[in-house]
C-alpha positions, 0 to 999 in steps of 0.5 A: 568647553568646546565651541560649537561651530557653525557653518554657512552653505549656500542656497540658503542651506544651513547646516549645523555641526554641533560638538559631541557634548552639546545639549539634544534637542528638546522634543514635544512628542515621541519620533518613530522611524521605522528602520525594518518593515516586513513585508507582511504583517500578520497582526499589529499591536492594538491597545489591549494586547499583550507583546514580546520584544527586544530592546536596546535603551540609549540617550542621545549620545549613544550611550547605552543604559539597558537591554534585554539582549544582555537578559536574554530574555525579551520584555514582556508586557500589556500595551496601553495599560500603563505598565510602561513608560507612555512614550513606549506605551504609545510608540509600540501600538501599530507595529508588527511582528518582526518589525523593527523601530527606532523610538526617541521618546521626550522627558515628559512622556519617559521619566521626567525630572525625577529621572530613574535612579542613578540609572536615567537622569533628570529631563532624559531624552530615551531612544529605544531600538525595539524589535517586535517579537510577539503580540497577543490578546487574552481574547484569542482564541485558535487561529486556523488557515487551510492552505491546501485542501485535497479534492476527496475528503471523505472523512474529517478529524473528530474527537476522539480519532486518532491521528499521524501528522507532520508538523514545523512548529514556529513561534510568531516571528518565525523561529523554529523550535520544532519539527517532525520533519527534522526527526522523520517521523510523524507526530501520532497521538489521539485528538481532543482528548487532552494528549496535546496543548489545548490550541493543537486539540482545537486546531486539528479538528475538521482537518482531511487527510492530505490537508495542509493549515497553519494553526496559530495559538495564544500561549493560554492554549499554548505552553502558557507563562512558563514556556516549555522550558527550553525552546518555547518562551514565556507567554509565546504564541505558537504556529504550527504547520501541518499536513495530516497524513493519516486519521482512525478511530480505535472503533473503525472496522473495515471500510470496502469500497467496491470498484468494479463488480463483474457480472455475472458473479457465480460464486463468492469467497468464504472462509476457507477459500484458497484466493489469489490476487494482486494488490496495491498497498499504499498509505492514506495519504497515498504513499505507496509501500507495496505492490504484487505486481512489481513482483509479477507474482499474485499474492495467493493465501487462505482467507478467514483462516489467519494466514494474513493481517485481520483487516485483509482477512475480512475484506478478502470474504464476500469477492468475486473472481474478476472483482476490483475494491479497495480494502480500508484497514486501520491498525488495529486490524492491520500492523497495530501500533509497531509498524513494520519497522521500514516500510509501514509506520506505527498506528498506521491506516492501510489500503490496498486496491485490489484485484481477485485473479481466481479462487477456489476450495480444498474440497472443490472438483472439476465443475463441468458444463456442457455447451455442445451435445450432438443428437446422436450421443451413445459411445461415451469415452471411458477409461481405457479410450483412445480420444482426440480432443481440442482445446482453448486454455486460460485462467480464471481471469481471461489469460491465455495459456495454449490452445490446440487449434494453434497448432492445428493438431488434436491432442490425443491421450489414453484416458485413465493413462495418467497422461493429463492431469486429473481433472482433464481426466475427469471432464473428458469421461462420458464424452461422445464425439462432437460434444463440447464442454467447459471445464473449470479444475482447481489447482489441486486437479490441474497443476497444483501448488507448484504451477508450470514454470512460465505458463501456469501460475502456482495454485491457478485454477484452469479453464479449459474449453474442450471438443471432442474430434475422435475415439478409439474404444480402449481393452479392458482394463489390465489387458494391453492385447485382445483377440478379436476371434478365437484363439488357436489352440496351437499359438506357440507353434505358430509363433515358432516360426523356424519350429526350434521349440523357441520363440525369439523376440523378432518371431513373437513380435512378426506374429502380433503385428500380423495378427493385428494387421489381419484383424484378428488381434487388437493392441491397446490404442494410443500406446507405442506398439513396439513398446506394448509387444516388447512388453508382452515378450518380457512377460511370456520370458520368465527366466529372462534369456531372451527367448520363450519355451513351450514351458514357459508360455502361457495365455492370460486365462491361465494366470492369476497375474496379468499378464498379456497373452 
């Protein structure tokens, strides 16, 4: 037998050096040191509770004599209810999850003298290594904690609502066994229902979009004492935390929230009306998706027609042109349960902040106010006339488009001419000089479907404020020359001027511009002359040779046709 030794150090200091086999020190009660202490302990073990731990048991020496590491498995069991040695029933209670102690626990509080099969033997000292896993009471109930609560919650989760969340799911030491955010997509399921463990029913109540909050369940309203097979223990309390992105109710219709009203308001959508608009589309918890004006292009449609989603098609009835509100759609009612697949989840609530730019209606005409009337107001502008006009142009929402008074000229058209779309034709008509008027023309009599590339938007309704400057009175209609006298019963001689029984062009043409300078003829006002003569040449030159014989000419009393002389 190896001898001890014993060594003296001096300032009274003594140290004793014992063999590997000498016998341990008798102890009268448990020695717990702490050799890991986390900086926050969630909970402590009470008397009562139900743990999770793991363990290494050793004597003195050493030597190893169990461990639940080798199971794999963590030893589970009720603190304080003597399902376990007393030394370890005692030494357990304060701990805290993830804490980590060295327990030397004496024979009479392990297993005495009896010792434990040929495993422990009689009058053993015990050191366990234990590591706290878990800690529960079968009196808990769910645990919720917001840690971030958004400044507008306007509504709640309730029973029955159907919810898109994000989660990390932990058991109690801090262990991942699941995440949503690992997958990149969201967990959507209905609430209190019975579609989710009981803890994650109670946890998500009361909860806002945007909301953030640990929930912490017992494993009773957890996956309870199987676990889930895989990941989740037996007995394991679970922490989930989680962000709400998004909450419905499959009964939800249509929420509008009106943001800015103009008045006055003349006229509000129908069903049937052609609109056009920008937007903003976003999720509920405000990730943005889509934008028309990233696109620099309104979105223009029919409403109440189907053309668009169900949701958009209700909340677009009932605007005013200028208004702004937000439309609340939820996916029954926008892109249901598919998503579109990138941009837009499945079972995803939509909103779109929207701004109505101009509106109008297939069977719309030009609407005319008159501003301005002059007291003397008798020759009205007909087809036919010659007129020059001002005018400021925009859309419905206020854009400018061109103005006359820029360029500090009139515009002057035939009216009847097709030389401006129709309805500036149409609000030009019985017009008196000095008259103002204001004219409102929907796309279908403006610009059309197609717009001016950079200057009018497809499908715009334009606005055109109008001035009356000056008039010509036109001809009758079909006639591009008149007489202002009688005609002379010799006008082919006088029109050969050279008396070769033949009319040139050169000749026919002195002879109109004469009879028009001498005002005893009129051309038709606002067209090139040249162009109208040249015209009325080609109609008198019936073979096309280039000049016109006696035979050949005739006044336009004795056609059937019209031509001009």
């Amino acid at each position: 037998m190896k001898q001890c030794v014993h060594g003296m150090i001096y300032l009274t200091v003594l140290v004793a050096f014992a063999a590997c086999d000498a016998p341990p020190v008798p102890l009268d009660d448990i020695v717990i040191e702490k050799t890991f202490v986390p900086e926050q302990c969630v909970r402590a073990v009470k008397v009562g509770d139900y743990v999770r731990y793991h363990y290494n048991g050793m004597f003195p020496d050493g030597k190893k004599f169990d461990s639940s590491y080798d199971r794999s498995s963590t030893y589970n069991v009720y603190v304080g209810k003597k399902q376990l040695i007393e030394g370890m029933d005692r030494a357990l209670v304060g701990m805290c999850v993830n804490e980590r102690r060295l327990v030397k626990i004496p024979p009479q509080l392990a297993y005495g003298k009896e010792g434990y099969g040929d495993v422990i033997p009689s009058d053993a000292i015990l050191h366990f290594d234990v590591l706290l896993l878990d800690v529960w009471n079968p009196d808990d109930v769910v645990q919720m904690k917001t840690y971030y609560t958004p400044e507008n919650c306007s509504r709640k989760v309730e029973v029955s609502d159907y919810v898109r969340y994000h989660y990390n799911g932990t058991l109690l030491d801090g262990t991942l066994f699941d995440s949503s955010h690992t997958r990149m997509r969201t967990y959507d399921t209905y609430v209190g229902i019975g579609w989710l463990i009981a803890g994650m029913d109670q946890g998500l109540l009361g909860m806002c979009v945007g909301e953030k909050r640990i929930i912490t369940m017992p494993p009773s309203l957890g996956y309870g004492s199987n676990g889930d097979g895989s990941d989740i223990p037996q007995q394991a309390s679970l922490v989930f935390d989680v962000v709400l992105l998004d909450l419905h109710n499959p009964k939800d219709g249509v929420s509008i929230i009106n943001q800015d009203i103009p008045q006055p308001c003349h006229r509000k959508s129908v069903a049937g009306d052609f609109i056009r608009y920008h937007y903003n589309g976003s999720l509920l918890d405000g990730t943005f998706f889509d934008s028309s004006y990233s696109r620099n292009r309104t979105y223009d449609t029919y409403v109440g027609k189907g053309y668009v989603i169900g949701g958009m098609d209700e909340g677009l009835i009932g605007v005013c042109i200028g208004e702004k509100r937000r439309i609340i759609i939820p996916p029954h009612l926008g892109y249901g349960e598919e998503g579109t697949g990138t941009k837009i989840p499945g079972s995803a609530v939509l909103v779109f902040d929207i701004h109505i730019i101009d509106f109008h209606n297939p069977s719309d005409t030009v609407v005319i106010t008159t501003n301005y009337k002059p007291v003397v107001c008798e020759t009205l502008a007909k087809k036919g006339d010659f007129v020059k006009y001002h005018y400021n142009a925009s859309l419905m929402d206020g854009s400018f488009i061109d103005s006359t008074y820029n360029y500090g000229k009139t515009y002057n058209i035939v009216l009847g001419a097709n030389q401006v779309v129709p309805g500036m034709e149409e609000g030009l008509k019985e017009m008196c000089v000095g008259e103002r008027r204001h004219l409102v023309i929907p796309p279908h009599l403006g610009y059309g479907e197609r717009g001016v590339d950079g200057e009018v938007p497809a499908s715009a309704v334009l606005i055109f404020d109008i001035e009356m400057i000056e008039m010509e009175a036109g001809l009758p209609d079909g006639y591009m020359f008149i007489w202002n006298e009688d005609v002379s019963a010799d006008l082919f001689t006088e029109m050969d001027a050279d008396k070769d029984l033949q009319v040139l062009a050169s000749e026919f043409s002195d002879y109109i511009l004469r009879q028009v300078n001498e005002g005893k003829g009129r051309l038709a006002p606002g067209f090139d002359a040249y162009r109208i003569i040249e015209n009325m040449f080609s109609n008198q030159d019936r073979n096309g040779d280039g000049k016109i014989t006696e035979d050949e000419f005739k006044l336009k009393a004795d056609e059937t046709t019209h031509d001009e002389l």
